[in-house]
C-alpha positions as CSV (number, residue, x, y, z in Angstrom):
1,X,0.0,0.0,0.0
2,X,1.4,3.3,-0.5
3,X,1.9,5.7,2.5
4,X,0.6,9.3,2.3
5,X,2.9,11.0,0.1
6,X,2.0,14.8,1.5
7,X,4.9,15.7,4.3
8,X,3.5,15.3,7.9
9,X,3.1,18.4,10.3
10,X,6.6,17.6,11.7
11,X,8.4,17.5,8.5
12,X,7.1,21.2,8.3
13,X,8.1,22.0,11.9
14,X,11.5,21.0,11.7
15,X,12.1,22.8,7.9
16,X,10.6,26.1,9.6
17,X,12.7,25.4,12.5
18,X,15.9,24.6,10.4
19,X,15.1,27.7,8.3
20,X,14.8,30.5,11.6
21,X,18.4,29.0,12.6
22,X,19.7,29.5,9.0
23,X,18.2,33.2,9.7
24,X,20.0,33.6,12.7
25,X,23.4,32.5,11.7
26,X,23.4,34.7,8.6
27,X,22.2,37.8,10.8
28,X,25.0,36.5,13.5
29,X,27.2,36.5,10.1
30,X,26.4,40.0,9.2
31,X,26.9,41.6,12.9
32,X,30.1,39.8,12.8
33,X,31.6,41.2,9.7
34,X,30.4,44.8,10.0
35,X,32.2,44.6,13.6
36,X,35.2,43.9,11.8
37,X,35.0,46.2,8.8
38,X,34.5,48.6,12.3
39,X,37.5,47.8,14.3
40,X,40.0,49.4,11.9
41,X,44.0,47.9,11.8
42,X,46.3,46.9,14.6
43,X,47.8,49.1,15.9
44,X,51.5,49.1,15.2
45,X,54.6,47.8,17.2
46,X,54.4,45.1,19.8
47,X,51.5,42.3,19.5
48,X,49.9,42.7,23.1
49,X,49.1,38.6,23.1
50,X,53.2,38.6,23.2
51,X,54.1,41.4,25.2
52,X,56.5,40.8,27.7
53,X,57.4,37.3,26.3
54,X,61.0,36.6,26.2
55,X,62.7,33.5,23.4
56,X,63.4,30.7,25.3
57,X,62.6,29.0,28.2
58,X,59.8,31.3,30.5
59,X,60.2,31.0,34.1
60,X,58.5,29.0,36.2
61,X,54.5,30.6,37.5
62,X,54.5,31.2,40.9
63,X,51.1,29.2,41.2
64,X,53.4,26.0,40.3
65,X,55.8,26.5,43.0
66,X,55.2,24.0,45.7
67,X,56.5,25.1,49.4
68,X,59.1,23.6,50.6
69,X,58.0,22.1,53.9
70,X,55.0,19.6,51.7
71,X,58.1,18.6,49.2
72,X,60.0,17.6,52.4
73,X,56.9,15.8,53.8
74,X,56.2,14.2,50.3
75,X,59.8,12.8,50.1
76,X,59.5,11.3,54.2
77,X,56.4,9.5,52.8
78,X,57.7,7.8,49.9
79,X,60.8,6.1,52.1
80,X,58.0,4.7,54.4
């Protein structure tokens, strides 16, 4: 038997939802390149994601540094 060839009320939900996010992302596409046509150029000289960035090894973060009284503590655990 053949089934009913019209598409059912979901079909048209989901292509009318599927349509208002195509809407969306083009507008979201739209706001996004006339903020950058907006922004202008760098600004010349030093990149400020690099500023103060030295070649070579960085020094350590402070937030890394372990005090020295848990190292000692860790190190009389390990012999036990």
């Amino acid at each position: 038997m053949a089934k009913n060839s019209r598409p059912s009320g979901s079909k048209r939900a989901r292509e009318k939802a599927q349509a208002e996010r195509n809407k969306e992302k083009q507008n979201r596409r739209l706001e996004r390149r006339e903020r950058k046509a907006n922004v202008g150029p760098r600004p010349e000289g030093e990149d400020p994601d690099l500023a103060g960035i030295q070649a070579g090894p960085q020094p350590r973060p402070e937030w890394l540094d372990v005090p020295e009284e848990e190292d000692e503590l860790s190190e009389d655990e390990e012999k036990v």
